[in-house]
N, C-alpha and C positions, 0 to 999 in steps of 0.2 A: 524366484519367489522372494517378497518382502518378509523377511524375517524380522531385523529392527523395526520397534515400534518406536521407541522414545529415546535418544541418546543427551544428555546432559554434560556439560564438562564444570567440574568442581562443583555441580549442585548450584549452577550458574542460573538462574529462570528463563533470560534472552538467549540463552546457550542451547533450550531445548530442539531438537529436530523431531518434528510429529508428524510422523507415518499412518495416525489413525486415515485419512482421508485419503491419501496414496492407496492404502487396505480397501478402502471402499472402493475407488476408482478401478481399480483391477479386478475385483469381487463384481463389479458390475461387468464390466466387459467379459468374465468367466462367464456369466449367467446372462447374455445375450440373447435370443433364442432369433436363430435362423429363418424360422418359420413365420415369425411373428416381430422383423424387425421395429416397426413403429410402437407396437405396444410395449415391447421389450425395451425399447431407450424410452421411453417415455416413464415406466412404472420404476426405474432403474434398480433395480431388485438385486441384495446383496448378502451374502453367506451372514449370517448371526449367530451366535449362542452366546447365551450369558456366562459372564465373565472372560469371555477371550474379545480382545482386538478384530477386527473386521481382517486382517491379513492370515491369522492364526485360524480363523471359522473358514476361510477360503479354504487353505490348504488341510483342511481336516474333512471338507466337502470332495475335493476333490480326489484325498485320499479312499474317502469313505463311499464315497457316490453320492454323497446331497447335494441338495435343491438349496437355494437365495431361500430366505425365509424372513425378510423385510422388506420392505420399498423407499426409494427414496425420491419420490413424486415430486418432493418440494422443491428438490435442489438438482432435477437434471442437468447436464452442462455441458456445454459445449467444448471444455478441457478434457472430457471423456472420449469425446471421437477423434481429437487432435493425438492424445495419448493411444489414442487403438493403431492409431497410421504410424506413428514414430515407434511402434512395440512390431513393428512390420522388420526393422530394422536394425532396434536397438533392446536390450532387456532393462529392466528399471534402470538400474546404476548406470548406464551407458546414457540414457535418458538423464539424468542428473547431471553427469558429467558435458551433455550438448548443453542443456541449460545453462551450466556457470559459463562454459564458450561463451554464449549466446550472451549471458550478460557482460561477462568482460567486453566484447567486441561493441554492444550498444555504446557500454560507459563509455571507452576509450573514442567512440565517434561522436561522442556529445559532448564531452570534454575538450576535444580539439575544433570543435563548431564555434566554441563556446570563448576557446583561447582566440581562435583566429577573428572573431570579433571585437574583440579584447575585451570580453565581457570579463575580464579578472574575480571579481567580486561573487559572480555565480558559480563560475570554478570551486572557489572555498568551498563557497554554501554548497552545492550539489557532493562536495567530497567528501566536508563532514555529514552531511546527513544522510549519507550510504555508509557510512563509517558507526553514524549514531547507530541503526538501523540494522547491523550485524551484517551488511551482506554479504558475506563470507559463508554464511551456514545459509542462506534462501534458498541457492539452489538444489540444496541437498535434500529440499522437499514440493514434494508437486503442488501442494496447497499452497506454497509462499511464493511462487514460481511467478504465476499469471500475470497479477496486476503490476509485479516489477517490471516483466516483459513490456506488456504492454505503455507502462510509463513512460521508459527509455524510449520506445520509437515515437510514442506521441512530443516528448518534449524537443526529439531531433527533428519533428516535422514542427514546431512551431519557431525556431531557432532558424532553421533552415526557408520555410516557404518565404514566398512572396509577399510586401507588405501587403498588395490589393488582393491576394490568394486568401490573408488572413482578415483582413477587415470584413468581406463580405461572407467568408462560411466561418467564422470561428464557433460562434454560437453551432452552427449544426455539427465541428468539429467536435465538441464536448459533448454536443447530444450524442453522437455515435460513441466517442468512447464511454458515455456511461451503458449503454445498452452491449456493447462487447465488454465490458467491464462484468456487468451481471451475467452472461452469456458463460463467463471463462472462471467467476471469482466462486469461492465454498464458505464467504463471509468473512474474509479476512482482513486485505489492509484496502480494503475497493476506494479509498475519497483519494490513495494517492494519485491514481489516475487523471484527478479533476485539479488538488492542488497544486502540484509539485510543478506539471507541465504549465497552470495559469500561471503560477510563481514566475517563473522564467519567460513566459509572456510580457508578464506584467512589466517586468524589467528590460528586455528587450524595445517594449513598445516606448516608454519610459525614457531611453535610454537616447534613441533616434529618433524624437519625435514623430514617432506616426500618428498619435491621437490626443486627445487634449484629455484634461485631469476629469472632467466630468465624464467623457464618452469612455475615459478609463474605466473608471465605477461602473456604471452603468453596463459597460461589456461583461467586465467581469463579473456582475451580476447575471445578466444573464446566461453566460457560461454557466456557472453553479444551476442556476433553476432545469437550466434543460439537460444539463447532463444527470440530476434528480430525475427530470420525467422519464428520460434515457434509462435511467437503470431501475427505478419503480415499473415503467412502462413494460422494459424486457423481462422483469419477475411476474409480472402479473400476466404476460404475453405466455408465459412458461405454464404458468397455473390454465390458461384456457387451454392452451394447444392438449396439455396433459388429461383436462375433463372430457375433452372433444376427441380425441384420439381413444382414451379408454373408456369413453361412455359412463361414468361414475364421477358423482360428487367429489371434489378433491377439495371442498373448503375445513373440513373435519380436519385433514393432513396441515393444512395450512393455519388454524386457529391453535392448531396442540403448538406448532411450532413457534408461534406467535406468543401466547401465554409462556412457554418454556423460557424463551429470550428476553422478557418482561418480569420473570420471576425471580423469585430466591436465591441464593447465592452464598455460603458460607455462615448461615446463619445471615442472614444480614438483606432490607430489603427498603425499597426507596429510597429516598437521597442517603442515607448510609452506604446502601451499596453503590450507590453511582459514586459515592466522593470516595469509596475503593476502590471502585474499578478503575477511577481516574488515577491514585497512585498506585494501584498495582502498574500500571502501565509506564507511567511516567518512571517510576524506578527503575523502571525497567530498560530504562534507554541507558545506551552507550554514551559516559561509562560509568557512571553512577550504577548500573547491576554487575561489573563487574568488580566487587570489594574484593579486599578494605581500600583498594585505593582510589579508586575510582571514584567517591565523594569528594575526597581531599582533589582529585583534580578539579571536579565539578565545580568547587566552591571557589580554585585557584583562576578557574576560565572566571567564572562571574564576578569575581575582583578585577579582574584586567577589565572587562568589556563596560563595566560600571566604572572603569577609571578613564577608559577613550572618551565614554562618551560625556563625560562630567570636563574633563580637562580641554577636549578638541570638540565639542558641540558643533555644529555646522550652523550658521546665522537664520541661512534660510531655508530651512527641510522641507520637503514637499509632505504634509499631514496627511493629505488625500491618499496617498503612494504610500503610506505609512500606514495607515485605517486599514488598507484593501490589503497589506501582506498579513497585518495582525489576526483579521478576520478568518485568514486562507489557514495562516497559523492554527486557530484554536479549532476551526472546526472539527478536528479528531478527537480533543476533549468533549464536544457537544454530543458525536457519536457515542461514547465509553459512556454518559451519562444515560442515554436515551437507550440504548442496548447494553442494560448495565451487567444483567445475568452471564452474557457472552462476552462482553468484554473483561470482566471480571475473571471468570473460569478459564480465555484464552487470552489474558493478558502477553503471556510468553511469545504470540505471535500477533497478536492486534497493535501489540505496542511499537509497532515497525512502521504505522501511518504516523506516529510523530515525526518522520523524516523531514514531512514540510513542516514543520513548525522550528526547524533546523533550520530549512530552508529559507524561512520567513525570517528569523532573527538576523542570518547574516545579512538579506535585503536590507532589513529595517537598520541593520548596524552601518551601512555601507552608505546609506542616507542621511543620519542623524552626526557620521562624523565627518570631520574635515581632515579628510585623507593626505592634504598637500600638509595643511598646517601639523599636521603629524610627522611627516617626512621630512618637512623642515624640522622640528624641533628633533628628534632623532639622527639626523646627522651632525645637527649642531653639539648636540650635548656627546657622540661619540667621536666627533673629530672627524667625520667621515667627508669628503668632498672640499677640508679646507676651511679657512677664514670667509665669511659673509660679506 
């Protein structure tokens, strides 16, 4: 049984681990009904009383002999039946603990994909920005779990395939991960899926010439668009299969839900609450949420990266190559603005899509400086390698 709902270390915010949706996800699968599997996963029905956790109503149901007495129509998923198969084998924590495997063993194969091309530069960027991004505590929750999984394997398949494997499906590569995206995600950090792996695309393609600066752009545009339809497409595919299979309206289900994530928030509502949500979140990244020191770092990186790029400038930067990481960068701010209620109230875990915007700065930083005229002037001034 899930007992922890919420563990914090020092009153950290990025530090939180939330068990609310792990609570659901096993409350549903308790109140499966045999007889009735389709309408059972579909209506996903889970133990409730007010004022307990969805894991605390489970085990009082079960103690007690009740019945689900919610549904959760909106947000069936496909993380629910992957969870029923692996609970065949493992109890939650044993589950948690396959996951952090499971992530270490992605990282460490994307990482050496990544070395052995001597992509050095994306190294950094993908190390800090799993570093900004807390993954240390992800796997310790099923809700923050999915979209990293699935990240890792998509960025080692675009790292790894073929240039003509990638020229001609990449577009339908993004459409698929957005629709396994919505498929697996409970709303949480869903765009790294589309950024983080284009990020390293972008550089990849960039790097070995496979495409010109324009057919850049324009891919990676269409990447974004259809991994959108990809994952708009799979939620609204969720909402029909859900009306058609239960025979009832589920737009009621779907408007509350919709109004809720549009609304209010701390007191605070339209562009107020979107320019909160935007710094609850941003504060929130590693290591600026983990004080007192952690701004004093923050403020020490952006001294040094504003001194590279001021003193070793590159003559000739690619703008274009620059535009398309900046873009890939903020889109998770566009998100916190647009889902400002949800981003705001789950900042502790939405704030982990700024990874690519980690990921984007070290691109953009590895373009704009001149890495050789760097290394020259740093040996020179520490005596390293001799007289010129």
């Amino acid at each position: 049984m899930l007992f922890a709902i919420r563990l914090n270390c020092n009153n950290i915010p990025a530090s939180v681990i939330d068990h609310y949706a792990d609570g659901i996800i096993l409350s549903i699968l308790w109140n499966l009904d045999a007889m009735k599997p389709l309408e059972s996963a579909m209506r996903a029905s889970y133990s409730f009383e007010e004022g307990k956790w969805p894991a605390e109503s489970l085990l009082s149901d079960i103690e007690d002999g009740g019945t689900a007495s919610r549904q959760y129509i909106r947000y069936w998923h496909g993380s629910v039946a992957i969870t029923a198969i692996m609970l065949l084998a493992l109890d939650i924590r044993g589950i948690y603990v396959f996951h952090g495997l499971a992530l270490i063993v992605l990282t460490v194969c994307l990482i050496c994909q990544l070395i052995k091309k001597r992509f050095f530069m994306t190294v950094c960027g993908i190390t800090l920005a799993l570093i900004s991004a807390g993954i240390w505590l992800v796997p310790l929750s099923l809700e923050y779990t999915w979209n990293f999984l699935l990240m890792l394997v998509l960025s080692i398949v675009v790292i790894l395939a073929k240039a003509s494997f990638i020229k001609k499906r990449q577009v339908l590569l993004f459409f698929f991960a957005g629709i396994v995206t919505n498929y697996l995600d409970f709303l949480t950090t869903e765009s790294i899926t589309l950024t983080i792996p284009l990020l390293l695309l972008l550089y990849r393609q960039r790097m070995e010439g496979e495409i010109g600066k324009k057919e850049l752009a324009l891919r990676s545009f269409l990447s974004c668009l259809f991994w959108g339809i990809g994952y708009a497409g799979m939620w609204a595919t969720k909402w029909l299969l859900a009306a058609l299979a239960l025979g009832e309206n589920v737009l009621p289900y779907i408007s509350g839900h919709i109004d809720e994530r549009l609304g209010t928030a701390g007191g605070q509502a339209g562009l107020d609450l979107s320019m909160a949500a935007i710094w609850e979140n941003f504060r929130s990244l590693f290591p600026m949420g983990w004080q007192p020191w952690g701004w004093t770092l923050f403020w020490i990186a952006a001294f040094l990266l504003s001194y590279l790029i001021y003193v070793y400038r590159r003559k000739r930067a690619d703008w274009s190559f620059i535009a398309v990481c900046s873009v890939l960068g903020l889109l998770p701010y566009v998100r916190y603005a647009l889902l400002q209620n949800h981003s705001y109230t789950h900042f502790f875990f939405t704030y982990r899509a700024q990874a690519a915007g980690v990921l984007a700065l070290s691109l953009i930083l590895s373009e704009l400086v001149d890495w050789e005229a760097f290394l020259r002037g740093f040996r020179r001034k520490s005596g390293i390698g001799g007289r010129e």
